[in-house]
MIRO-890694 format. One record per residue: x, y, z of N, C-alpha, C in turn; residue number from 0; residue in one letter. Coordinates in nm, 4 decimals. Layout:
BEGIN
SITE      n_c1      n_c2      n_c3     ca_c1     ca_c2     ca_c3      c_c1      c_c2      c_c3    n  res
SITE         X         Y         Z         X         Y         Z         X         Y         Z  NUM    A
...
//
This chain:
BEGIN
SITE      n_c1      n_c2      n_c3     ca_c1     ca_c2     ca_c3      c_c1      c_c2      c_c3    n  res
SITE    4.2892   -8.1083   -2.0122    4.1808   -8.0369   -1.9479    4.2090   -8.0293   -1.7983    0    X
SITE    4.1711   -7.9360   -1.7605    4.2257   -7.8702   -1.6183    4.0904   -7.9073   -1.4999    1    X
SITE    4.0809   -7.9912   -1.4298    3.9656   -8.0606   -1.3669    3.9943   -8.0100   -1.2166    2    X
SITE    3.9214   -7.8770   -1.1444    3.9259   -7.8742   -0.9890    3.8068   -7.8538   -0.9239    3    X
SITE    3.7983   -7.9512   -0.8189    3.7165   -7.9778   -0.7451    3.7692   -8.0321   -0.5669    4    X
SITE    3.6925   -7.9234   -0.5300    3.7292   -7.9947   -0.3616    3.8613   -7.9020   -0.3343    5    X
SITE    3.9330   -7.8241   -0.3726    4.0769   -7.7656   -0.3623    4.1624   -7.8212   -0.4095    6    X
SITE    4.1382   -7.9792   -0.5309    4.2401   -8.0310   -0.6091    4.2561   -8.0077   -0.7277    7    X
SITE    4.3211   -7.9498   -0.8084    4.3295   -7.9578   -0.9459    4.4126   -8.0997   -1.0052    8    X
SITE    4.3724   -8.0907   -1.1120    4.3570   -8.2366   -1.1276    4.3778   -8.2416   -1.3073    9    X
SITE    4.5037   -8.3186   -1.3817    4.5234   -8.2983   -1.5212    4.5344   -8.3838   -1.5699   10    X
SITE    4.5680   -8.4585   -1.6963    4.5617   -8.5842   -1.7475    4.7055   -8.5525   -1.8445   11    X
SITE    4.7898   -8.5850   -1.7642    4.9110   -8.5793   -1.8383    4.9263   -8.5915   -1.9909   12    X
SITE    4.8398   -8.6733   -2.0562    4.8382   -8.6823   -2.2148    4.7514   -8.5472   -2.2657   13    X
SITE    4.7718   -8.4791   -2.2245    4.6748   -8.3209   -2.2639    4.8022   -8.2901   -2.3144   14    X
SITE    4.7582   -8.1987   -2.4740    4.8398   -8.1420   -2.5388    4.9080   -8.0035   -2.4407   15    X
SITE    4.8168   -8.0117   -2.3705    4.8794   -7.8264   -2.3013    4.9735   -7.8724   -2.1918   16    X
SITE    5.0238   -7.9836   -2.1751    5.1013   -8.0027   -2.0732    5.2223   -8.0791   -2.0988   17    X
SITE    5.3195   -7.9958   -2.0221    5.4500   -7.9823   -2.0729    5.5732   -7.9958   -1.9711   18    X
SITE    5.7045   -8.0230   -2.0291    5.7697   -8.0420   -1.8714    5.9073   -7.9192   -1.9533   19    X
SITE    5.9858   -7.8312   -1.8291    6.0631   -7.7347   -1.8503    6.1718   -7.8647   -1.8593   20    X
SITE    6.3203   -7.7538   -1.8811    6.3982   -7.7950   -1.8757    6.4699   -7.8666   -1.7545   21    X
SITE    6.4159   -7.7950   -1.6177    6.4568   -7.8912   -1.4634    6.3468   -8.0032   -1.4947   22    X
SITE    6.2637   -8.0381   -1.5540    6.1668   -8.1352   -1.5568    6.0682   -8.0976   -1.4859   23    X
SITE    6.0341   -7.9876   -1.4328    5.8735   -7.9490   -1.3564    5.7873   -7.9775   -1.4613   24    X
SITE    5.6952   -7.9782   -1.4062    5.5358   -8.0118   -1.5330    5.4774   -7.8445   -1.5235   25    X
SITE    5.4379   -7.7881   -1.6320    5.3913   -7.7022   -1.7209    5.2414   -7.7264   -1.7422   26    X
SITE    5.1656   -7.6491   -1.6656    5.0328   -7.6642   -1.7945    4.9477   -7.5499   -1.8368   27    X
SITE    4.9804   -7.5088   -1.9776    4.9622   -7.3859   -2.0691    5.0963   -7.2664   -2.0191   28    X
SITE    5.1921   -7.3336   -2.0325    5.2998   -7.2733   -1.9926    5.3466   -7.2357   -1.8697   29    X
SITE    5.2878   -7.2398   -1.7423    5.2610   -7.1853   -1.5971    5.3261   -7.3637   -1.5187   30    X
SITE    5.3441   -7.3312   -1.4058    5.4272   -7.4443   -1.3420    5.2607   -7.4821   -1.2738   31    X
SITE    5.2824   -7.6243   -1.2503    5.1475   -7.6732   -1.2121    5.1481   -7.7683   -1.0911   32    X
SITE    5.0754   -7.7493   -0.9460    5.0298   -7.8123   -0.8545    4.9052   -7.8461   -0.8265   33    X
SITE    4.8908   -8.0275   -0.8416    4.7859   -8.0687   -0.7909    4.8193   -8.2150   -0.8487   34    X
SITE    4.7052   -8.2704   -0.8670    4.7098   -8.4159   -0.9318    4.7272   -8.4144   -1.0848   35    X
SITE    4.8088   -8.5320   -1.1014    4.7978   -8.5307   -1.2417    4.7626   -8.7305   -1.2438   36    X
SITE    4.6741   -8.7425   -1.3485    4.6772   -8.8621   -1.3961    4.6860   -8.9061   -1.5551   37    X
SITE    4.6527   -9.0653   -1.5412    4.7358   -9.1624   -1.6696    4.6483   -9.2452   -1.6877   38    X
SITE    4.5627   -9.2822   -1.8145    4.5054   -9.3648   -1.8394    4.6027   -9.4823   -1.9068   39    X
SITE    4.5817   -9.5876   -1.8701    4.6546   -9.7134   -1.8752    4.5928   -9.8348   -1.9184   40    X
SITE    4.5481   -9.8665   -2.0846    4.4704   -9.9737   -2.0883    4.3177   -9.8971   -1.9874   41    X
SITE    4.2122  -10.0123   -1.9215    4.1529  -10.0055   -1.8333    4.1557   -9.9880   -1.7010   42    X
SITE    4.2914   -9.8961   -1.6860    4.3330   -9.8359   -1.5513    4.3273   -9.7042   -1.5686   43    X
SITE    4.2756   -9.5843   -1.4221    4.3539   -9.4807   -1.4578    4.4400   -9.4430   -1.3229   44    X
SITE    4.5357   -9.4275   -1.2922    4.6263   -9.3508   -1.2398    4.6464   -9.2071   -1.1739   45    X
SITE    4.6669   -9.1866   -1.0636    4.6780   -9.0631   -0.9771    4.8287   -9.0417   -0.9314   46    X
SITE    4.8483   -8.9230   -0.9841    5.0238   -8.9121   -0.8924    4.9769   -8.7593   -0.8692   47    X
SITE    5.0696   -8.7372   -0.7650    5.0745   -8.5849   -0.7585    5.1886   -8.5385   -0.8644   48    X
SITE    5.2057   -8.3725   -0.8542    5.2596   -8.3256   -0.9652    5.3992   -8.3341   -0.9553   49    X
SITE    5.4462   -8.4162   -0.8638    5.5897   -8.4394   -0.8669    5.6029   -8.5969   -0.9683   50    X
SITE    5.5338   -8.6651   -0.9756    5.5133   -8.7530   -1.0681    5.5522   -8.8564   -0.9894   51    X
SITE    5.6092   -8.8801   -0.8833    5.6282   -9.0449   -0.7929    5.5520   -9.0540   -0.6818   52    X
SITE    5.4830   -8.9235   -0.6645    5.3930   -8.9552   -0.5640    5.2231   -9.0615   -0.5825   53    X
SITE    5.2418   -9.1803   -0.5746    5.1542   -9.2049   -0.6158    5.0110   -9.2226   -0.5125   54    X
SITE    4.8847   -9.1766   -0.5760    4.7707   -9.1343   -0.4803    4.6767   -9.2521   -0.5185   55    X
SITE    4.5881   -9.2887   -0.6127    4.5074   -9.3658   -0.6063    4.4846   -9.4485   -0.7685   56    X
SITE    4.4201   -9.5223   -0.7802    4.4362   -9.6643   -0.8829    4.2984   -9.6585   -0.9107   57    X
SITE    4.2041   -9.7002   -1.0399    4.1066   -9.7789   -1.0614    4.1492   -9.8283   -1.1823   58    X
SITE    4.0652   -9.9701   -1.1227    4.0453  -10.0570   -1.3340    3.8679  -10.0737   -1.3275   59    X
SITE    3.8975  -10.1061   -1.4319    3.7683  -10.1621   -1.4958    3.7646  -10.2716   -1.5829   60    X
SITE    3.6384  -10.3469   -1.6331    3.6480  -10.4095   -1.7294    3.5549  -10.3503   -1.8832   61    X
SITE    3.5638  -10.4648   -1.9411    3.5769  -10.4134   -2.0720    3.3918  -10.3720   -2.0658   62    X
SITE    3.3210  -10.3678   -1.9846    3.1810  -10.3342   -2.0000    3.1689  -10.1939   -1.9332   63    X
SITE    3.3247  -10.1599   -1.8390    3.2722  -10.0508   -1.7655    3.2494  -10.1092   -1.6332   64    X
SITE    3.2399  -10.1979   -1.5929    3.1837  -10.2172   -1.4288    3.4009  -10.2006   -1.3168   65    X
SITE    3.3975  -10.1819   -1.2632    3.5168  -10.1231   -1.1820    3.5343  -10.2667   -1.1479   66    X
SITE    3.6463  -10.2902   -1.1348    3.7269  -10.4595   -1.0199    3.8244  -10.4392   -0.9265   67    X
SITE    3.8936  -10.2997   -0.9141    3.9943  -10.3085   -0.8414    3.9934  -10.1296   -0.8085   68    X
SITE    4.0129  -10.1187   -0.6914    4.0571   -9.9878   -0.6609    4.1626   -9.9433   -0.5478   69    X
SITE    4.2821   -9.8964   -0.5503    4.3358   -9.8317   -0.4606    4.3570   -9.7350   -0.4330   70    X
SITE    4.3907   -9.6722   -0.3075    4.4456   -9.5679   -0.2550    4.5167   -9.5640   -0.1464   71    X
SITE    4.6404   -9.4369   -0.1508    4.7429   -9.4230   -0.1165    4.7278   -9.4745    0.0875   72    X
SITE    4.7988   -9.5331    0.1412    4.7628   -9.5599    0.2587    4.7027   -9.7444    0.2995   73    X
SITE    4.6759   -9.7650    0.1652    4.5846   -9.9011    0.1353    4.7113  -10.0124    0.1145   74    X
SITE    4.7956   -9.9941    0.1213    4.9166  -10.1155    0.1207    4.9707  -10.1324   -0.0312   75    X
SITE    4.9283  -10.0408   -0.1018    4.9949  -10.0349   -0.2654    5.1063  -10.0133   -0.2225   76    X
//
């Protein structure tokens, strides 16, 4: 699902519509794609930009839902 808000688009890499070419660019619904993409991880989710090592920002949670940890890019990650 294709999420923009604020001038970011924003994707969840495990979306069936998203895809990487043969140079390895990321694809989503066939079209080359700029903005954020993230990764749910266990009770983390993950921010990279669409080059995939850029990494932007971090949250966890616990198992009730209440948040314990958050970063972002600039914050000493």
């Amino acid at each position: 699902m294709l999420i923009e808000g604020d001038s970011t688009r924003r994707i969840d890499v495990d979306d069936p519509e998203v895809n990487m070419d043969d140079a390895q660019r990321l694809l989503y619904r066939g079209e080359l794609f700029t903005g954020e993409v993230t990764e749910y991880l266990g009770n983390a989710l993950v921010v990279f930009d669409d080059d995939g090592l850029t990494f932007r920002e971090s949250y966890e949670w616990d198992e009730d839902g209440r948040p314990t940890k958050s970063w972002r890019l600039g914050d000493g990650f």
